[in-house]
N, C-alpha and C positions, 0 to 999 in steps of 0.2 A: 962799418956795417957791410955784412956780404949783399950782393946783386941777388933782386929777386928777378924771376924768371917763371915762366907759361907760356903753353903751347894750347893756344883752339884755333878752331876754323876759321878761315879768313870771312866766308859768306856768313855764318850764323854772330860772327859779332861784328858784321858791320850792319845787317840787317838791325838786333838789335841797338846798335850805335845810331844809327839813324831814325830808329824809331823815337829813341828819349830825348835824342837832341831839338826834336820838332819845339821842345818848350822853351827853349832859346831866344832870346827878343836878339833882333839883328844889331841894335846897338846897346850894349848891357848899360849900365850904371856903375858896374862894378865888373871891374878887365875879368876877374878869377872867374865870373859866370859864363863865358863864353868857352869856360875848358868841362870836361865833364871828369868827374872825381870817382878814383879809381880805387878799391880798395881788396886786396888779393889776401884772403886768410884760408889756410888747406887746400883743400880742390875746388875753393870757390871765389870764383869774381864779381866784387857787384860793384855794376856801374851806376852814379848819379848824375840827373842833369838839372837843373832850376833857373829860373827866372826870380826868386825871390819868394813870389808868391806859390807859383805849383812846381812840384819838384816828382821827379818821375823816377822811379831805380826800376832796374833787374836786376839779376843774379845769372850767370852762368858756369857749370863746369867748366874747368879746365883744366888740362894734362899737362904731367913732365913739372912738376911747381918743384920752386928751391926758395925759403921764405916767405914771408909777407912784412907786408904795408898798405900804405897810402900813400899816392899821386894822383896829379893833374894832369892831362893833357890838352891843347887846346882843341875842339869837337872839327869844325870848321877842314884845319889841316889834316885833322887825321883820318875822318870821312872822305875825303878827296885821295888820298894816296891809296887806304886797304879797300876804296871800290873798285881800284883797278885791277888789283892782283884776283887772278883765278881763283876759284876754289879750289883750297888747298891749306893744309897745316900751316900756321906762322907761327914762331915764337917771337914772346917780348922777354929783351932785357933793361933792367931797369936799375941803375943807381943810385941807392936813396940819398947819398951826399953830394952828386953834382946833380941830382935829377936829369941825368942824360939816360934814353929811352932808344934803343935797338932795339929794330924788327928786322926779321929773318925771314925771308920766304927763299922759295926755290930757286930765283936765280936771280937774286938782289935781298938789298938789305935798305932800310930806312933809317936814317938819325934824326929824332927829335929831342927836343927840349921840353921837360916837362915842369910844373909849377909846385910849389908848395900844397899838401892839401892845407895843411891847417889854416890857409888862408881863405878854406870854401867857408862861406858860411851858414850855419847849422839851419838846415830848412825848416819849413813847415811839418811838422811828421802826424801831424793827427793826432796825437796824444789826447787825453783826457776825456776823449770822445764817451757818450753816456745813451748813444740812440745806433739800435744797427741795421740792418733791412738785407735780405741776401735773394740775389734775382739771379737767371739763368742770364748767363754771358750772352745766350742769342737775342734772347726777348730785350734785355736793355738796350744790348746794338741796333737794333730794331726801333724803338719808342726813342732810341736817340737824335736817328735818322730821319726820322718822321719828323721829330720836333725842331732843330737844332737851328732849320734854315730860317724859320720865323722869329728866333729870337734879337732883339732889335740892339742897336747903337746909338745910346742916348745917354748925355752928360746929365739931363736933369732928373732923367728917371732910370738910377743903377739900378734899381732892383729887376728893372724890364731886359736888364743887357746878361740875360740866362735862362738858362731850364728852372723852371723851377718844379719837386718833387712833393709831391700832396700824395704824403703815405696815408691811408686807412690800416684799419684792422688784417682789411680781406682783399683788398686791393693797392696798386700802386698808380694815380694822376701824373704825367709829365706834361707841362702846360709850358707853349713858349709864345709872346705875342710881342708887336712891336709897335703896336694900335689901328693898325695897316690890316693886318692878317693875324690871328691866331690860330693854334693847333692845342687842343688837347687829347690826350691820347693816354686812354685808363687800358693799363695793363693789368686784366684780373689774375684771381688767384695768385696776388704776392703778397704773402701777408707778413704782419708786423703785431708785436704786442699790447705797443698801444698807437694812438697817430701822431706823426711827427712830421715835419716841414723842413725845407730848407731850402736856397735859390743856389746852383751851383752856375760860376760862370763859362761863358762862352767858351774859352781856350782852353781850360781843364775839362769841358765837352766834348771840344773837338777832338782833343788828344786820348779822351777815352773812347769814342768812337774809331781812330784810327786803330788802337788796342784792341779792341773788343772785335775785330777783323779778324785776328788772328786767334782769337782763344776761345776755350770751352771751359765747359763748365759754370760752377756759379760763384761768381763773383761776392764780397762782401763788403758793404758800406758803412762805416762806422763814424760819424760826427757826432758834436754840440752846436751850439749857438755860431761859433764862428771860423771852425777848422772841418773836413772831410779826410777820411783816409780810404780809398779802394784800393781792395785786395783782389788781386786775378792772379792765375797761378805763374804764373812768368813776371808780371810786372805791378809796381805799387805805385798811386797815385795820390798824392796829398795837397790840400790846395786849401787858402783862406776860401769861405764862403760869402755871397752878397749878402749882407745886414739890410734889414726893413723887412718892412709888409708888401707881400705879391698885392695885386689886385683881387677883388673877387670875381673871377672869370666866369664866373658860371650865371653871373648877370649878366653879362654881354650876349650869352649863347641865347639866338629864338627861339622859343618852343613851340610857335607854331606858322611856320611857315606851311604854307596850303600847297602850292605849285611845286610837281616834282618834277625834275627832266634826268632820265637815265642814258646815258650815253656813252659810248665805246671811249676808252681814256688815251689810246694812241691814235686814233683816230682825229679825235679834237684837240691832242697835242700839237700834232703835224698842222691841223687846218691853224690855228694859232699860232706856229710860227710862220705859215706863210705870207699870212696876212698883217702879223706883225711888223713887216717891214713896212707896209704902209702907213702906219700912224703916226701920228704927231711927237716930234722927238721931246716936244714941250713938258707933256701928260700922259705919252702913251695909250692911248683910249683905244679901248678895244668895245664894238657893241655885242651884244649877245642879243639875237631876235627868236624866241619861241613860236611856234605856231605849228599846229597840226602834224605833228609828230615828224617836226622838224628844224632845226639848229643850225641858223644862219648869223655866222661870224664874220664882223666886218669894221673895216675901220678906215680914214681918212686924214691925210695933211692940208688942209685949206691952204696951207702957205703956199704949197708945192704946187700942188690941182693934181694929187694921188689919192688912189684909197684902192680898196680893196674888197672884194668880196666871198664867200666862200660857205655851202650847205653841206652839214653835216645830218643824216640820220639818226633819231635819238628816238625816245619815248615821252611824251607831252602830249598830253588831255585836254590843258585846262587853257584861260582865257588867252586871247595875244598878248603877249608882252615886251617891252626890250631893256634890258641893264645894262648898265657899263661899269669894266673892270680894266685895273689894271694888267698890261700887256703881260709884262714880267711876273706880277706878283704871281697871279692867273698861273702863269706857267710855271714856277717855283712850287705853288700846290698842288699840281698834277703831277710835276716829278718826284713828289717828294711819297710817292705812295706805291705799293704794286700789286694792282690788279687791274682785270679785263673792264671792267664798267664804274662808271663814277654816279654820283646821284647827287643834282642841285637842287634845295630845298630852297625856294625863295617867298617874297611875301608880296614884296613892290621894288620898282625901281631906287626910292631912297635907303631900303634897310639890306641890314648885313644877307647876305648869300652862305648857306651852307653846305659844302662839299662833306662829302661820305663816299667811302668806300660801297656798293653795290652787294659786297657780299666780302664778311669782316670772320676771321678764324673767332673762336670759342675763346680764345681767352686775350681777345681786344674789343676795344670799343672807343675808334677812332673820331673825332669831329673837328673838320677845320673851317675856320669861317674868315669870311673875306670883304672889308668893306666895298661897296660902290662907290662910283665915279657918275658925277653928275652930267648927262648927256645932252650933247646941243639940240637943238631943237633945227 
């Protein structure tokens, strides 16, 4: 068999090389998943990477082709060598009987070793899928962002360890909680023909959030019962889906918390972390004290004989009050959003705390809630 051969950019395919390989488990189960599968037919190359479960391709042009095929190469080594070289044209040559792999660049050359492909095996691809939903690449990245960080790590409850998507008719729900905190975050006007459901996991979240960085447009989601396939115009995303029933989330949410406090959201970032260093490494405890249109954040280590304290400006009417939250979690809900003002909707110091946005675009409708922590007396 003659040597195949291609010329592209050293920066746009290792850019994309490093983008697919993120799906990569650091130590496989199977050596051939640690290589990403190469397959060169006319002026086009599409790279695969997978973990078994989610499997990630692009495609890219490239010039100067003589043949094609399929190979392997391992991701690890070959990321590590084409990030060094400039940008600049390489050529790969490639023998499909010894699978020996020459690159050429400007004033060097690399030799590797490449693998079988036939020995990838055939991923997940989303086939048979019978439900589809198509949202703007920005608004997902967005509602991904939002949700992603709440989504929890728990053996007994898979179905909690993801986003889960609560399509409607005329809108699209991303709900993530971990029982700690939750986020739902309805993205309107995405509509769908009838409603459909599904939990997608954490790591095929993550990895579409890191996708969804780079791309425009709208995206298309096509599953069933237990596969996904996202379509973006550069890269495809396929993944098993979490099986079971979500919770019903929308019993957890208060509907009438009475006390509102409005408050600048970097403002009360900063005063939270500085005072977070003085709290208990045990629990974390952070207080919140309202009072006459004022937000005094404060916290203490008994062990030590520290604490901390620190007044924030906000908007508060209503009776005195004080809650406790977690330090971190607290802080995880405030970064996870962007705007000038937040708004705490509370009721008492035993019940959930409702964070909002202060002023939300037309086509969202965010809510994240946050349990308390029970304060010493």
């Amino acid at each position: 068999m003659c040597t195949m051969k291609f010329n592209v950019s050293s920066t746009i395919f290792c850019n994309r090389l490093q983008t697919i390989s993120r799906v990569q488990n650091n130590k496989s189960s199977l050596p051939i998943l640690d290589c990403v599968l190469f397959e060169l037919s006319g002026g086009n190359l599409s790279m695969t990477a997978s973990d078994s479960e989610t499997t990630i391709m692009t495609n890219l042009e490239v010039n100067d082709v003589d043949g094609e095929g399929r190979f392997a190469i391992e991701s690890k080594q070959l990321i590590n060598s084409i990030k060094e070289i400039s940008d600049q044209p390489i050529t790969f040559y490639v023998n499909p009987d010894t699978l020996k792999v020459e690159i050429i660049y400007q004033n060097g050359k690399y030799n590797l070793m490449g693998k079988n492909a036939d020995e990838y095996p055939i991923p997940v691809d989303g086939s048979g899928t019978n439900a589809s939903l198509t949202i703007e690449a920005g608004l997902l990245l967005d509602g991904i962002t939002r949700s992603l960080f709440a989504a929890a790590d728990d053996e007994l409850r898979p179905q909690m360890n993801g986003i889960f998507f609560d399509i409607a008719t005329d809108y699209l729900t991303l709900v993530a909680s971990d029982g700690h905190k939750l986020v739902r975050d309805r993205l309107l006007n995405v509509f769908s023909e009838e409603p459909h459901s599904f939990i997608l996991p954490k790591k095929p979240s993550l990895l579409l959030k890191t996708v969804l960085s780079k791309e425009e447009g709208d995206v298309q989601i096509s599953f069933n019962e237990r596969n996904a396939k996202v379509q973006l115009a550069n890269y495809r995303i396929s993944c098993r889906l979490i099986e079971g029933r979500y919770p019903n989330y929308n019993s957890v949410i208060p509907t009438d918390n009475p006390f509102r406090v409005t408050v600048d959201r970097m403002a009360f970032i900063s005063a939270l972390r500085r005072v977070s260093v003085f709290a208990s490494a045990s629990n974390s405890l952070i207080k919140l004290h309202m009072d006459n249109n004022n937000l005094t954040v404060s916290a203490q280590d008994i062990d030590f004989s520290t604490s901390a304290e620190e007044s924030v400006m906000c908007e508060y009417n209503g009776n005195a009050m004080s809650i406790g939250f977690n330090g971190p979690f607290l802080l995880e809900v405030l970064n996870s959003v962007v705007c000038q003002e937040v708004i705490l909707e509370l009721a008492d110091p035993s019940r959930a705390g409702v964070i909002v946005p202060a002023e939300q675009g037309e086509s969202e409708d965010l809510i994240m809630l946050l349990m308390p922590m029970m304060l010493q007396d």
